[in-house]
N, C-alpha and C positions, 0 to 999 in steps of 0.2 A: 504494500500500500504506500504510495507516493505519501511523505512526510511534507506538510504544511511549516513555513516558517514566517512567524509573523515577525517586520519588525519594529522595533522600538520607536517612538517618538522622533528620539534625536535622528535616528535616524533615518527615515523617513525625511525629513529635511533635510538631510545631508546628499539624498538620493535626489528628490525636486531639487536643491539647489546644483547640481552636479548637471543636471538635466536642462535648466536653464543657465548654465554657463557652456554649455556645448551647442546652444544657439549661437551664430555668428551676431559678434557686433558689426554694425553699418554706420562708417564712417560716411556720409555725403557732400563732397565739397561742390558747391559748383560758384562757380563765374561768372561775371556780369561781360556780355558783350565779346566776350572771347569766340574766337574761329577756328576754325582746323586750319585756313591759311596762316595763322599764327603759331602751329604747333607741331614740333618738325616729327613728332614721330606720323603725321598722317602722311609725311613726304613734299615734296616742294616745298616746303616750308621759307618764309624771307628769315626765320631767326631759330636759335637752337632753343631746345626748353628740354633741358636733359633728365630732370627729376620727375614733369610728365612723361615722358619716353619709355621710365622707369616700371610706372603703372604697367605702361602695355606691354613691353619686353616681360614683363613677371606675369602676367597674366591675359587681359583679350582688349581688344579696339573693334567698335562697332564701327565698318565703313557706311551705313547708310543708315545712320541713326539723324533724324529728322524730329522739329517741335509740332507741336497743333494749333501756335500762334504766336507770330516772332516778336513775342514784347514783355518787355521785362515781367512783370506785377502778373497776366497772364499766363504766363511760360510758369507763373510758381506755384500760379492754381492748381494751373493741368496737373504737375509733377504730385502737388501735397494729396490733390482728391482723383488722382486716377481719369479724370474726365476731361473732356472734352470745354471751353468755356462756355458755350451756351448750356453747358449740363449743370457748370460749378456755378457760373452766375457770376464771377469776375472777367468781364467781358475787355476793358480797356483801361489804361491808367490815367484815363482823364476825368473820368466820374463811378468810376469803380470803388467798393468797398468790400474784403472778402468777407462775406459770413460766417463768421469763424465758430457758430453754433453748427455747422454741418460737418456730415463725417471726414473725417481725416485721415490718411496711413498713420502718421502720430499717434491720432488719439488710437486706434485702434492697437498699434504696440505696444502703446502706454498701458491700456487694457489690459493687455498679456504679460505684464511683467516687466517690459520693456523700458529702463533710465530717457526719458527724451530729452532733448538740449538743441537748440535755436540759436547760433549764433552769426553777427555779421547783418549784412543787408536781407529786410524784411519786405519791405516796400508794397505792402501788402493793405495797408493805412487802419484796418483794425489791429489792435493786439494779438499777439499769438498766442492759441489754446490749441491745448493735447500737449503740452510740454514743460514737465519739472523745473526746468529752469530755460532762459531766455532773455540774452542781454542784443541787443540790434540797434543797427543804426536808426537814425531816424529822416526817413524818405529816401534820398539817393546817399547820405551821407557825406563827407569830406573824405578828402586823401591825407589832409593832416590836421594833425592832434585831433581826430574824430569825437562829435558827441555821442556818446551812447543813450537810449531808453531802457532803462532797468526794470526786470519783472517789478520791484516794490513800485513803481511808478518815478522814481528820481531818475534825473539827466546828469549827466557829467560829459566834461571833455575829459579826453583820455591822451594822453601826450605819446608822440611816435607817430609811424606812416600807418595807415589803415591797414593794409595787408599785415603787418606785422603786426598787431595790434590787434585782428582776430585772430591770427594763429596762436598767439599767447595767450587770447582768453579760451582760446577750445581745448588745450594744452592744459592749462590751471583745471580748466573743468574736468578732464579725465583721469586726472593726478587725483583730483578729492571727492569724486564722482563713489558710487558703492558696489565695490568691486567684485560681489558675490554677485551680481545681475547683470546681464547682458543688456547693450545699451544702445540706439542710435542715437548719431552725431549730425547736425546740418554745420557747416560750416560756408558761411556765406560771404564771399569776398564782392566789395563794391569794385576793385579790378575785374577789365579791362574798362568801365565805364568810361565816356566822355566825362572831363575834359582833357584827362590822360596826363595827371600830372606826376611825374615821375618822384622816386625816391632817390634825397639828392645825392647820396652819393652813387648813383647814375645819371649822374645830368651830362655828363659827357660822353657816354656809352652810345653806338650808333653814330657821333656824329659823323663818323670816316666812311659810313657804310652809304651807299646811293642804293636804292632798290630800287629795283623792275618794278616799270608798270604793267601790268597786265594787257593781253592784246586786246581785250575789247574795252579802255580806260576812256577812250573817244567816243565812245557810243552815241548814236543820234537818237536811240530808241526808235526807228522806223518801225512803224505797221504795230508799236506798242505805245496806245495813248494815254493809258493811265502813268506810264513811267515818265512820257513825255510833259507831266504836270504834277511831279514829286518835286518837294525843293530838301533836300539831300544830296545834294549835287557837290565834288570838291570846288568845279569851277566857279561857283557860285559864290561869293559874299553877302549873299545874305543867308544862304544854307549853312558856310563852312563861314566863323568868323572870324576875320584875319588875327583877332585879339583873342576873343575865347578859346578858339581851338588852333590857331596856329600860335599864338603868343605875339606876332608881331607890333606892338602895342604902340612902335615908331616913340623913342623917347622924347620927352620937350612936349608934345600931345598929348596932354594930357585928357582931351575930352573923347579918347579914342579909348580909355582905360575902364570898363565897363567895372560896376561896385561889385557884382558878381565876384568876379574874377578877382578884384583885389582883395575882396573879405576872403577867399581860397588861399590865395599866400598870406594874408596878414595874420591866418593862424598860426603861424610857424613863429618861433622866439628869433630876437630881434638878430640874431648871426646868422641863425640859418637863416633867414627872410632875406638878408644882406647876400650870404650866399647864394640865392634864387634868383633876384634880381638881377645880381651882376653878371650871373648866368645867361639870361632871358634879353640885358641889357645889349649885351654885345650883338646877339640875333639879329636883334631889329636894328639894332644901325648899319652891320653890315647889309639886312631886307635893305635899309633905306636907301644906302649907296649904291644896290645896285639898280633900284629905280624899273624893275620889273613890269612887263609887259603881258596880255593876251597868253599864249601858251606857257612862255616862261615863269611867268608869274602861280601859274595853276600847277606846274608840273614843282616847283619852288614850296608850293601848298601839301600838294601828295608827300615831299620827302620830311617835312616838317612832320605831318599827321602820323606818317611811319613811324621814326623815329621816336616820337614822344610812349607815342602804342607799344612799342616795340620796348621802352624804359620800364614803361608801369608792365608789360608783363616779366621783366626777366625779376622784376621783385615777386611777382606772384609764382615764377616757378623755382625760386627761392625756398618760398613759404610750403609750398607742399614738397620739397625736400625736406624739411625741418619735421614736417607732421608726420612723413614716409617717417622719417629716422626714430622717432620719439617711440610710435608703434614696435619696428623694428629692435628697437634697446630693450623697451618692457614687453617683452615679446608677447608680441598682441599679433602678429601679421596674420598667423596659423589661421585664428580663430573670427578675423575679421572682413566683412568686406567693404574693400575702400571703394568708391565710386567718383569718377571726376566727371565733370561736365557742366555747359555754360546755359545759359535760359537760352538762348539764340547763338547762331550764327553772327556775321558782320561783314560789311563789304569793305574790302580794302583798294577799294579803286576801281572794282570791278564795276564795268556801266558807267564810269565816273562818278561811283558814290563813296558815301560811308553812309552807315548807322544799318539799319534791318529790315524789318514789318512785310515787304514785299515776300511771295511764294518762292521767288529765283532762290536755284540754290544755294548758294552763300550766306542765306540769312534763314530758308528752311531747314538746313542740316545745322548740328549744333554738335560739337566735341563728344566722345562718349569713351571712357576709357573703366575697364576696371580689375580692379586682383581679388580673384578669387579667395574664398576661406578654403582650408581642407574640404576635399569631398568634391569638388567641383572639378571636374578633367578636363574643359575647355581652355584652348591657349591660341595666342595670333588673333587673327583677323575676324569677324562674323561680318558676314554680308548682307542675312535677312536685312528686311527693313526693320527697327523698331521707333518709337515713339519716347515723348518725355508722360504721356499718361502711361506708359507700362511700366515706370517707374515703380510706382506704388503696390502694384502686386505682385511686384517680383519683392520687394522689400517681405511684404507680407508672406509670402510662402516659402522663403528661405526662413522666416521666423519662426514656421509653422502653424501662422493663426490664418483662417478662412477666410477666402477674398469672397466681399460680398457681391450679391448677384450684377449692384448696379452699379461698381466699377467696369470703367469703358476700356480702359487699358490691356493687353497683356501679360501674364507674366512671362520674364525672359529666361526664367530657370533651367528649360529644356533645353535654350541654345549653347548655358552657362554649364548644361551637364554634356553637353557633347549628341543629345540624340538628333536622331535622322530629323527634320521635320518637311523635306521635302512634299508639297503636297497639302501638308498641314497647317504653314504659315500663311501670315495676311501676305495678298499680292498687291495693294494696294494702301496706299495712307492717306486721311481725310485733314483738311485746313479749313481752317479761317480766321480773317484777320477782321477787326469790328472796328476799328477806332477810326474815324473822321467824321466831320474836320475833329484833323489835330495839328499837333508839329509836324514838320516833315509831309505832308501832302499826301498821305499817300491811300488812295480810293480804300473802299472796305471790298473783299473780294473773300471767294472761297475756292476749293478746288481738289484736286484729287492727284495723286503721282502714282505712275505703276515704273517696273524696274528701268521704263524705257519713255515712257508719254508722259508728258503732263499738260494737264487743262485746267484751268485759271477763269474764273467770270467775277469781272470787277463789276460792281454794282452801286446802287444809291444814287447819286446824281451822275450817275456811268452807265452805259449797257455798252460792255466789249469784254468777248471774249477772246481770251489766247491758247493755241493748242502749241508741243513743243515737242520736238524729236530728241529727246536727249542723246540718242546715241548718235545721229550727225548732226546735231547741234548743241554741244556741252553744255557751251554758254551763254544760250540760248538768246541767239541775235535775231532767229527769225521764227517770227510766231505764223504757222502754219494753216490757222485757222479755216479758212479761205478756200485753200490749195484741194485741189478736188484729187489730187493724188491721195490726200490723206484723209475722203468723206469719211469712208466704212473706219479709219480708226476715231476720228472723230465720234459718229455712231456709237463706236464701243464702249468708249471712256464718257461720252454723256450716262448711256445707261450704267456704270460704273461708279460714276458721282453719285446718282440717284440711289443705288444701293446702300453708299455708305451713309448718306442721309439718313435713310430711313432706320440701319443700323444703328447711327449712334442721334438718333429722334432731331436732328434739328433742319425741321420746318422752314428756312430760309427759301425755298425753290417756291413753297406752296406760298409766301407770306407774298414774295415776290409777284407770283403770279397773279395772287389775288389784288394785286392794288388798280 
């Protein structure tokens, strides 16, 4: 007869505790505004980022990892609630406010035993719930001496550059955090944000470097109307402003020095500030000497815009060196999984733009790197498509609590464990973008990408659509739409839209139609 052993109290919680610490913790760092043209392990890269590189050599890089709507405040709905924005109800950062009474991946960890922790850029404009603790910038934050919003409700400025100044506080938080529990981490960097003001002991980093423009930097956007009325533009002065975002501030001009701008350095203590200046000083008198012209002048703009970009990230990959290492010494890596990634993409010249919001891809794919915990045999490359909504149940079922039914997302577990899913995976990814009027012009549209097509229909005070050949047109100079060569894919990918529609409920075709 089989002997029964029961056991003791203690131990019985020695047993759950043993059980929830063989749950991986999930580190999630992500970025503001960072690109894969900015980070050399997706290849081509203008700059090296060795300690991201890191992530992917130890573990996998998603090549067609793509968002559900390229704008900050959105991009952190989808990720936190698995959905879609017209599901989460954070629709744009112009009059948006997240509901932060609605389910969460957070709260839902939190639930299961899970340490939660918030830190860094929130930009979310309600408070953060589902999480133990929670110190965040407040809106877009500063690059230096950053104020913080503290759970107790108190603000403080906190002295140092931003980027460092969250990796220290998610670093204190894991050091005193309770270490019988398995925990996630947000760590939320305001890098690569505009206005891209570097840490200064990089203010001279890049200047020897010239970077390539990209071939299509001249774009006319023909046969694409809605780009042709974005003001995003580098050529542009009132898009790109020769003061805020190039720094050329032209000294003795004073009325050229926008208060913005000057309360962003006037944080810094009175040597460093002297240090910035004198920096920034020299720029613009040599800008002024040479008295720049039409092309010159724009292309004079592009290497500025780089370079500054090019400062604030090599401190951000810095900072995730420092996080790598910290794991790495209290050997955490085993048991952890760390995750990188930005809320969007970013144009680096690409079109002759900067900033995102648009479908094209530069601003639809977004960074996605991560190192697996023990148990996970995936390594290199994945190529499905995924999402930043599959975020959230993949978090979840690596933790082992149940994804509920009206999560829209994915989990990415099966690609993270190596199986087939030929067959099995989404062939298609659903967008859209809500915000105008805003900054940056840029129409509200939605759309759909398969491995190969993508179709675009800008709307609201717009009716045009764009179809795109990805595989003979990368960078998608010419919108197809039209082209009776391409009816029957046209055809396919309208009824392909409409599927995903009705998939993940949002009503835009019918609301449309109805007016």
């Amino acid at each position: 007869m089989k002997q029964i052993t029961f056991l003791s109290m203690a131990a019985m919680a020695a047993v759950t505790s043993h059980a929830q610490n063989m749950r991986p913790n999930i580190v999630y760092i992500m970025t503001d505004d960072h690109t894969a043209q900015m980070l050399s392990a997706y290849g081509n890269s203008y700059m090296q980022t060795p300690n991201l590189d890191r992530i992917a050599q130890e573990g996998v890089l998603f090549r067609n990892s793509f968002v559900a709507n390229s704008l900050s405040g959105p991009s952190r709905a989808c990720m936190l609630t698995g959905k879609h924005s017209h599901a989460n109800g954070f629709t744009n950062n112009e009059h948006g406010i997240f509901d932060g009474s609605q389910q969460t991946m957070p709260k839902l960890l939190r639930n299961a035993g899970y340490q939660t922790a918030m830190i860094g850029k929130w930009h979310l404009v309600s408070d953060p719930t589902g999480f133990d603790h929670w110190d965040i910038l407040i809106g877009q934050g500063e690059y230096y001496n950053p104020t913080f919003h503290h759970q107790d409700g108190t603000k403080s400025r906190e002295k140092g550059y931003c980027t460092n100044v969250i990796t220290d506080k998610a670093i204190s938080w894991m050091e005193n955090r309770d270490k019988e529990r398995p925990f996630i981490l947000f760590v939320h960097h305001k890098a690569c944000h505009r206005d891209w003001l570097p840490e200064l002991k990089y203010l001279r980093e890049f200047e020897d470097q010239t970077f390539e423009k990209p071939a299509n930097f001249w774009d006319n956007w023909e046969g694409r109307v809605a780009a042709q009325q974005q003001e995003m533009s580098i050529a542009s002065d009132h898009d790109m402003d020769l003061v805020y975002d190039t720094k050329a501030y032209l000294p003795g001009d004073s009325t050229r020095l926008t208060s913005t701008y000057i309360n962003y350095v006037e944080r810094l203590e009175p040597e460093l500030r002297k240090k910035y200046w004198t920096f920034y000083d020299s720029l613009s008198c040599d800008f002024k000497r040479q008295n720049l012209k039409g092309k010159d002048l724009v292309e004079w703009k592009y290497q500025r815009y780089m370079r500054d970009y090019a400062k604030v990230t090599r401190s951000l990959d810095d900072n995730i060196g420092r996080l790598m290492d910290y794991l790495r010494e209290n050997g955490m890596l085993d048991n952890t999984l760390v995750v990188y990634a930005s809320d969007q993409g970013f144009y680096m010249g690409e079109h002759g733009w900067f900033d995102k919001r648009f479908m094209y891809e530069e601003s639809l794919a977004t960074p996605l790197l991560m190192r697996l915990p023990d148990g996970y045999r995936r390594r290199g490359e994945i190529t499905e498509m995924v999402q930043n909504i599959d975020y959230a149940p993949t978090f979840l079922e690596m933790a082992g609590v149940k994804i509920p039914s009206d999560i829209q997302g994915r989990s990415l577990v099966p690609l993270l464990k190596g199986e087939k899913t030929i067959g099995k995976w989404r062939d298609a990814i659903y967008y859209h973008y809500h915000e105008y009027p805003a900054e940056h012009s840029v129409k509200r549209h939605y759309g759909v990408r398969t491995d190969r097509y993508k179709l675009i229909h800008f709307y609201n005070d717009i009716d045009t659509w764009e179809l795109f050949d990805l595989k003979e047109d990368p960078t998608e100079m010419k919108n197809v739409y039209d082209d009776p060569a391409y009816a029957k894919v046209r055809k396919q990918m309208h009824a392909r839209l409409r599927q995903l529609q009705k998939m993940y409920n949002d009503p835009i075709e019918e609301t449309l139609a109805g007016k």
